[in-house]
N, C-alpha and C positions, 0 to 999 in steps of 0.2 A: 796622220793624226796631228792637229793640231792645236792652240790656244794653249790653256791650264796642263792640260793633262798632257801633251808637247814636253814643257817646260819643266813637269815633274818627272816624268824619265829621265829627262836629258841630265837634268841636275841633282835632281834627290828632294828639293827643296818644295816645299808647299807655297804655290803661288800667294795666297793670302797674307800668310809669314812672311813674305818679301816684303808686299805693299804695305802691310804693318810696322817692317823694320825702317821701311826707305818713310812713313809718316810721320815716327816717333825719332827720328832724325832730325827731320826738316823742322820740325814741331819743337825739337830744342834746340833748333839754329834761331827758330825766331822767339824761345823763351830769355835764351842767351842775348838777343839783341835787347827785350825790353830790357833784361835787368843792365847790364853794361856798353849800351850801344848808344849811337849818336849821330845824328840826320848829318846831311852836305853839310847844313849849316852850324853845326853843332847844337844843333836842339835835343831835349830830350823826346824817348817814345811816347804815343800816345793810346791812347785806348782803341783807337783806329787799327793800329800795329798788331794789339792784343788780339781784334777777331780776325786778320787778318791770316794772321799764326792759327787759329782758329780753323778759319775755313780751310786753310792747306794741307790741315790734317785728312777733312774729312772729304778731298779732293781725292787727295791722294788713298785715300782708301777704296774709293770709287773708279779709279782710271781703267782700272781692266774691265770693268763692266761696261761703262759705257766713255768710252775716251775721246770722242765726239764733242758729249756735250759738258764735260769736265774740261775738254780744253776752250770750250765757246765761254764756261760762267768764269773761268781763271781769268780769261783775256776781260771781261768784263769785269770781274773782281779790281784785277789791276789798274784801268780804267776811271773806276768809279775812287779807289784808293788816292789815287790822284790828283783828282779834279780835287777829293776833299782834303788832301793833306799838303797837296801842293808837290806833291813829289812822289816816285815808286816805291814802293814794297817789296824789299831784297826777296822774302819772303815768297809772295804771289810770280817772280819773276822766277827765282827757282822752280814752284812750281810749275807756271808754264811752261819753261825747257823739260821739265820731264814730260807734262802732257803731250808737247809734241812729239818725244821719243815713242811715247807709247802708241800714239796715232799712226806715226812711220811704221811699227813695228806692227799691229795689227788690221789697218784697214785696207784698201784698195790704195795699189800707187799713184794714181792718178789725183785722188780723194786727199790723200796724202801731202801730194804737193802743194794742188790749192789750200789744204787748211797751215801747210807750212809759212806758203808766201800772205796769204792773210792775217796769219798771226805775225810774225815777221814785221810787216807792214804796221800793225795794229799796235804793238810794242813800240814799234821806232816812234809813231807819232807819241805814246805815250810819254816814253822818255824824253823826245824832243820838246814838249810840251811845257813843262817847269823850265827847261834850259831857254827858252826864248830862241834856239838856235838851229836850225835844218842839220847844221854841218859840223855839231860837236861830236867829238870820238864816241863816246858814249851810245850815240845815238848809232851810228857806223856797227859797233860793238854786237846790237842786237840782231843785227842781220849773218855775224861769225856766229853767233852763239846757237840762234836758230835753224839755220843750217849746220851745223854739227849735229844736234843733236837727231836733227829727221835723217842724216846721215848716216850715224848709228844704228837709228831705230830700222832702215832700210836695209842695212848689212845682214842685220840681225834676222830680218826677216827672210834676206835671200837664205842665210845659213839654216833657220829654222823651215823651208821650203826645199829646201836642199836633201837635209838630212830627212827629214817626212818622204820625200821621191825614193833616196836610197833603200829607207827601211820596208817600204811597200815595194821595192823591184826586191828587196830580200826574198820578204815575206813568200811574194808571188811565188819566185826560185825553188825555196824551201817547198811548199804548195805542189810544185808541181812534179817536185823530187819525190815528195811524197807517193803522191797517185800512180807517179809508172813503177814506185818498189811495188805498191799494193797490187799494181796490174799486173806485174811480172810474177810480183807471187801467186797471186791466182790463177794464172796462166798455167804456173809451176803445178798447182794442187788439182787442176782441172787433167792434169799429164799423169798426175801421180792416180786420180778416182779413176783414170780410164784402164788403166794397167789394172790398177785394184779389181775391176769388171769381169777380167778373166779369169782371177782368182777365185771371186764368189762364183762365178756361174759354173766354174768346173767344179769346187767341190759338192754345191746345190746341185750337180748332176749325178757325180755320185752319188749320194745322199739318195738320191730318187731312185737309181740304177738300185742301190741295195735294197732299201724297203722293197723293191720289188721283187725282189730275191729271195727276203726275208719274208715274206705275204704267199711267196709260190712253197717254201721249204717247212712252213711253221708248223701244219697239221701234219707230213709224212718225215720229214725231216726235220727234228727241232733241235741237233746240233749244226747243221748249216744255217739253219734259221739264227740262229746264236750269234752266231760268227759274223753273219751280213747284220748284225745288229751293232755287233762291235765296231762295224765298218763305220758305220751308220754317228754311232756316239763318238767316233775320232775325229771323224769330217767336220760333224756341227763345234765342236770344242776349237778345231782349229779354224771355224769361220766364224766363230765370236772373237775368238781371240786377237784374231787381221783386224775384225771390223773395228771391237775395241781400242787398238792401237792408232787407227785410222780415223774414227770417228768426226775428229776436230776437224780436220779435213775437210771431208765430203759434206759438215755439215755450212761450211762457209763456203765453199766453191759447185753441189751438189746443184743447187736451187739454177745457177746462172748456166748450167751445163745445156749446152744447143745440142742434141744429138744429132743435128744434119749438120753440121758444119763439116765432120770429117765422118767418114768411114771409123768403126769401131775395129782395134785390132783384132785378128785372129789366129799371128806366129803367138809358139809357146813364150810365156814371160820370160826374158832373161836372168839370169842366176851365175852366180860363181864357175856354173858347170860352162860356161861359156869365156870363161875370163884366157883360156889359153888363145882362142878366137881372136879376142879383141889385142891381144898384146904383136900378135899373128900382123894383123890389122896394122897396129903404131908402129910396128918393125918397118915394115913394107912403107911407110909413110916416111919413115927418115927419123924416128925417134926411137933409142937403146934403153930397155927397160929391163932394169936389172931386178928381178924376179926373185922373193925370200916368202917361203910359207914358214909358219911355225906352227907347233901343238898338232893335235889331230884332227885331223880332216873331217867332218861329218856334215849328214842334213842338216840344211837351215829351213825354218820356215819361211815361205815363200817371199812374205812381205821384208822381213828381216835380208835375205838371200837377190832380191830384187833392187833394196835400195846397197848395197852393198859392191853388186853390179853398176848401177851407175854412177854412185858415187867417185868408184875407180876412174868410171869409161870416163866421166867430167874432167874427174882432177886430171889424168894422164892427157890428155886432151887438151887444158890448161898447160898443162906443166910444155908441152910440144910447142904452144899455141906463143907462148911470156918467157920460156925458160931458159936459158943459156946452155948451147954444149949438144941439145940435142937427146940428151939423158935424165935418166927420173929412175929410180930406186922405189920400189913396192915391197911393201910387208904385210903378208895375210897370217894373224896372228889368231889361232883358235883357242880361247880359253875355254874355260869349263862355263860360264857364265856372262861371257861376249866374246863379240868379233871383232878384232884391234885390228884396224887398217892405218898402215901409216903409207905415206908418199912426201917423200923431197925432191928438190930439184934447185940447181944452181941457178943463184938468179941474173938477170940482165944487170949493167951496170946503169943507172940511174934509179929512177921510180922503184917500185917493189910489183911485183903482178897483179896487186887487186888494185895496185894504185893505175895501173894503164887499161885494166879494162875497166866494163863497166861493172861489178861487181854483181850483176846478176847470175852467173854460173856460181858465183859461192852460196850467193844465196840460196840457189835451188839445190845444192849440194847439203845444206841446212837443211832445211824444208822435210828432206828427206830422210835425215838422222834422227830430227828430234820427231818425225811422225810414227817412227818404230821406236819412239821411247831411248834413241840414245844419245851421243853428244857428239859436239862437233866443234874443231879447234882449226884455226888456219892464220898463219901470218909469217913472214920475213925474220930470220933469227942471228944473231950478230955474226956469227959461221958464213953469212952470204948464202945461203939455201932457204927456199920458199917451204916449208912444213904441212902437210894436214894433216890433223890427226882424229881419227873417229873410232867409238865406240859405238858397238850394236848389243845390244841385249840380247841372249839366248836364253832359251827356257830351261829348266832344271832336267828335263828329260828329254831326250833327243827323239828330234823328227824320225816317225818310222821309215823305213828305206823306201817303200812303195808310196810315200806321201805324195802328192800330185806337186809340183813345184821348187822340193826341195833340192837344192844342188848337191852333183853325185859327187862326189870325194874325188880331187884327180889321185896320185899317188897318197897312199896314207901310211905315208909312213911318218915318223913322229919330230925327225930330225929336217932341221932346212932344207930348203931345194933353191938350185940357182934355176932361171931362164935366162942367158943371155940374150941380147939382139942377136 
């Protein structure tokens, strides 16, 4: 981005307010000359001076629009001032040093130089012109001045070309940061619907399995009829309620699902009933996971018991992967109303762990909390241990023991449990 709207981020300042301040300037340098000023010769001003003063205002108000041909009428302004007054116009000369700053500053460099050395050129004859003399300072004078100024105006340009290049390789950066979070999370959500997949289709199984039950039992038996009905209202309650949770989901990631791309699972969803497995697993890997259950044990709903499950399998995974020592501390905390997981682990000396990878296993670890409706905390705490901490929402009444999915209680007893490595 450049020109105007360049110049007003950079600065804060409205280009027009500038050319207005830098007119109403110049425009009292040359009201100040008529009233108290005085030629080479000591002559007074003349009315020449006045429009002079005049036209510099309305030069200068003009330069960013077209600074071309503002600096072609100045050099002529000046020119003409001369021939009729016999001498230059402090005034008109100022001006032209700004038109050429402006010309450096925004046309072509090339375009640039030639209007520098022909104004340049065009000035020195002016000035030399009243003096009778090729070789008076004066005349020398207008070739420093004009050169400084396309000087300037050329720095300014490289800096205002500079900073434009920076802010679009920003931009780009940002841009692209963007798109592989979006991809990684959909990625994420495309892993979480497919898992989801097993869950509807098993309980929509049952569901079908009863009603058939309930359809064979209802004219000779209608208290087993009853009961496969009861089956029947458990299942669909517990697959609104997945789907509910999930919904947001499936419905951003649902549409772009390739179902040839991989084979669809068909092991049981993992769950809690699994986690002695997986710590089995980090043991044998070279990582001591010091193991604390609290409250009592019971079924979770699947989806709930699912993300739960990996939440751990990530962080403990993380924790092996960034964590100093080799060691990581787990807490599976049953409340009456959620499932409190916490996980620490000492951290490496330097960076902090989300700061060395790339932060997509937190995210998916996210992804995953707040799709079962619960929360999710992770960061570096001044102790030197890396923290997550999540909560899962459970329901007011507890998953029945024969629920398809929900994790079986290991010991239930009410008091902590260690695992060592």
């Amino acid at each position: 981005m450049t020109g105007p709207a360049a110049w007003r981020r950079v600065t804060g300042v409205e280009p027009r307010l500038l050319d207005a301040a830098l007119a109403a300037v110049v425009g009292a340098g040359g009201l100040l000359y008529l009233l108290i000023g005085r030629g080479p010769d000591g002559e007074a001003p003349s009315g020449a001076d006045a429009v002079a003063a005049g036209a510099a205002v309305l030069l200068l108000l003009a330069r960013r629009r077209a600074p071309l041909p503002v600096l072609a009428l100045t050099v002529l302004g000046e020119t003409a001032f001369t021939v009729l007054a016999s001498r230059p116009s402090p005034v008109l000369a100022v001006t032209a040093f700004i038109a050429v700053y402006t010309v450096a500053r925004t046309v072509r460099r090339r375009t640039a130089v030639i209007a520098a050395a022909l104004t340049a050129t065009a000035l020195y004859v002016v000035v030399a012109y009243p003096m009778d003399s090729a070789s008076d300072p004066e005349g020398g004078a207008v070739f420093a001045w004009v050169g400084t100024f396309a000087a300037v105006g050329g720095t300014v340009r490289t800096w205002r070309d500079y900073t434009a290049a920076m802010e679009e390789r920003a931009q780009r950066a940002e841009a692209s940061k963007e798109v592989e979070a979006r991809r990684r999370v959909a990625e994420e959500r495309l892993r979480i619907a497919r898992e989801l997949h097993d869950v509807v289709a098993h309980h929509i199984a049952l569901i079908t399995i009863q009603a058939g039950v309930a359809g064979h039992f209802l004219r000779d038996r209608p208290d087993r009829a009853e009961v496969a009905l009861g089956h029947i209202r458990e299942g669909g309650r517990t697959v609104l309620d997945e789907l509910g949770s999930l919904l947001h989901v499936l419905r951003q990631s649902g549409d772009d699902t390739d179902e040839t791309d991989e084979a669809q699972p068909t092991e049981p969803v993992p769950g809690l009933s699994r986690l002695g497995r997986l710590i089995e697993s980090l043991t044998a890997a070279g990582l001591s996971v010091r193991h604390r259950q609290a409250g009592r044990p019971r079924p979770l709903p699947t989806a709930v018991d699912l993300a739960a499950y990996r939440v751990i399998q990530e962080a403990l995974t993380n924790a092996h992967k960034h964590g100093a020592d080799a060691v990581a501390d787990l807490l599976v905390d049953y409340h009456t109303d959620a499932l409190h997981i916490e996980i620490s682990n000492p951290v490496r000396t330097g960076p902090v762990p989300d700061a060395q990878g790339t932060g997509h296993g937190l995210t998916g670890m996210r992804e995953r909390a707040h799709a079962v409706g619960g929360s999710f905390h992770a960061g570096a705490g001044a102790d030197g241990r890396f923290r997550l901490d999540v909560r899962l929402p459970l329901p007011e009444t507890e998953t029945p023991a024969d629920a398809p999915g929900g994790s079986a209680a290991e010991p239930a007893a009410t008091t902590a449990q260690e695992r060592p490595a």
